[in-house]
C-alpha positions in Angstrom: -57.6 133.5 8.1 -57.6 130.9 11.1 -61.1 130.6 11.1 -61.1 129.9 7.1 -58.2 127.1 7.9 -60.2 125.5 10.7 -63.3 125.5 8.1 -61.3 123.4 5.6 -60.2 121.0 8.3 -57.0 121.7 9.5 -56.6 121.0 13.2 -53.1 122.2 13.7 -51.1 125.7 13.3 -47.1 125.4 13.8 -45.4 128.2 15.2 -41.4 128.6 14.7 -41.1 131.0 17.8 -37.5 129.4 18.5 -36.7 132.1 21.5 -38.3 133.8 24.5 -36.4 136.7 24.8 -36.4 140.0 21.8 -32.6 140.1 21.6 -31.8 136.6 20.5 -35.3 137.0 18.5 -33.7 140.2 16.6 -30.1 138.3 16.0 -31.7 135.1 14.4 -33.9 138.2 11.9 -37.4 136.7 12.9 -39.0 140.1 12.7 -41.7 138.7 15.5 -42.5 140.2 18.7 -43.3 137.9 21.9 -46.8 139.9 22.2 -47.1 138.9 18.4 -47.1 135.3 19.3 -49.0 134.9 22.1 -51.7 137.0 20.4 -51.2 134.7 17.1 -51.7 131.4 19.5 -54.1 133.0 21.4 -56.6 133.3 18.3 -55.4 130.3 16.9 -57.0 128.5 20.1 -60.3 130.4 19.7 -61.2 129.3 16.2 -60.3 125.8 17.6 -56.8 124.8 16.3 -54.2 122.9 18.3 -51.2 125.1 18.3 -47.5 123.7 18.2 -44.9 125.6 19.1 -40.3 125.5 18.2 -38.2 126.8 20.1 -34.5 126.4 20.4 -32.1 126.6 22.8 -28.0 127.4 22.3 -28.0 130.4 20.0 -24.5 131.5 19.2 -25.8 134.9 21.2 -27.6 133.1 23.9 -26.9 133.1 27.8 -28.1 131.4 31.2 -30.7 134.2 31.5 -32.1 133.8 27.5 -32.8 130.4 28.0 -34.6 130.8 31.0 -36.4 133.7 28.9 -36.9 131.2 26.7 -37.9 128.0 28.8 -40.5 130.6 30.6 -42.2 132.0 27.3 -42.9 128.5 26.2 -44.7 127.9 29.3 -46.5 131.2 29.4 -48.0 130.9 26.1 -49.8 127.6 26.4 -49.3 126.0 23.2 -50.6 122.6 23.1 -47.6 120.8 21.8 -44.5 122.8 22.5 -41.3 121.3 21.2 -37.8 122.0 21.9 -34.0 121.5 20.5 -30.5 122.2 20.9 -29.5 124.6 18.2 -27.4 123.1 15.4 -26.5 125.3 12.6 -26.6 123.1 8.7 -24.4 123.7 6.6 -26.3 126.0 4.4 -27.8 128.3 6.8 -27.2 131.4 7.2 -25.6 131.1 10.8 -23.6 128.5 9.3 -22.0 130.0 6.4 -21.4 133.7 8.2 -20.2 132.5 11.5 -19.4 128.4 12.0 -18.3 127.2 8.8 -14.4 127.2 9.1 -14.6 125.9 12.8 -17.7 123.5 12.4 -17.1 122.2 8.8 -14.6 119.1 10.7 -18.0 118.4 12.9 -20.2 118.1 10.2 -17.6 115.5 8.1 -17.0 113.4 11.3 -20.1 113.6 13.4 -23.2 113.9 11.5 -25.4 110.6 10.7 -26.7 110.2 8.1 -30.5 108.9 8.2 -31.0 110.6 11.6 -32.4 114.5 11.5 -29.6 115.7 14.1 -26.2 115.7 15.3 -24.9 115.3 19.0 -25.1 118.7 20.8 -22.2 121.1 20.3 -22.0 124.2 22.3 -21.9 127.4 19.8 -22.9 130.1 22.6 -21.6 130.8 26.5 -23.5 127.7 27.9 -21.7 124.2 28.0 -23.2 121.1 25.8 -24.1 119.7 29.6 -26.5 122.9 30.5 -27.7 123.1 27.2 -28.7 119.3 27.6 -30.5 120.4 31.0 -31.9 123.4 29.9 -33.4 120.7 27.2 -35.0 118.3 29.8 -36.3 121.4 31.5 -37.8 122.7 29.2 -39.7 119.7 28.3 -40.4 119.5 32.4 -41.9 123.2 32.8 -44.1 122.9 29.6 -45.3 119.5 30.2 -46.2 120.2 33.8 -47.8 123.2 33.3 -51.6 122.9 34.1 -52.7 124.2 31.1 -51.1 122.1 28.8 -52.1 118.7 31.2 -56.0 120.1 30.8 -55.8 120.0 27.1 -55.3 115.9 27.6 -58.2 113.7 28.3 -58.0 110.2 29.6 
């Protein structure tokens, strides 16, 4: 199926893999496996696509250690744009509606902006807004230094 894609000119495949570690995988009901993705990106690069790749960090289940999980995955699976957020559940979601909406519903009236496609970062897990926010800048650090993302760039 890549190879037909890449025949009828797409250049791109997007990959929502939003975590790095199977626990916080299993709670958001991706029904992926991390060996599922990297072999997904991994023939995506030999037909000759460009691979992005989501993730998210701040789960309402996730921890210190999942975000590293997380932050390393992302690195180890070489995708050629990988992209990161703080998790913010919409009103509408699933996460939203089951577990945040009678303690979030004040953010979303006060805080959200309309025109812009997020919110400032609210903590919903056991990491503070502040780590989260550095776990964010590393994230974009470890996968934008890693060498096989800077070969992938030519001058």
């Amino acid at each position: 199926m890549l190879k037909r894609l890449k025949d009828v000119k797409l250049f791109r495949a997007s990959f929502g893999v939003e975590s790095g570690n199977h626990k916080v995988i299993d709670y958001i009901g991706k029904k992926i496996k991390k060996e599922q993705v990297k072999e997904a990106i991994k023939l995506a690069h030999k037909v000759g696509l460009n691979v992005e790749a989501y993730f998210i960090v701040g789960h309402s289940i996730d921890t210190h250690e999942t975000i590293k999980n997380t932050i390393e995955f992302a690195r180890d699976i070489n995708a050629d744009f990988p992209r990161f957020f703080i998790f913010s559940p919409y009103p509408g979601s699933r996460v939203y509606d089951e577990e945040l909406a009678d303690k979030y519903k004040r953010y979303w009236l006060n805080e959200s902006r309309p025109g812009l496609r997020s919110t400032e970062p609210i903590s919903m897990c056991s990491v503070s807004v502040k780590d989260l926010v550095e776990y964010w800048h590393q994230a974009h650090e470890r996968a934008y230094s890693n060498p096989a993302y800077i070969k992938n760039w030519h001058i």
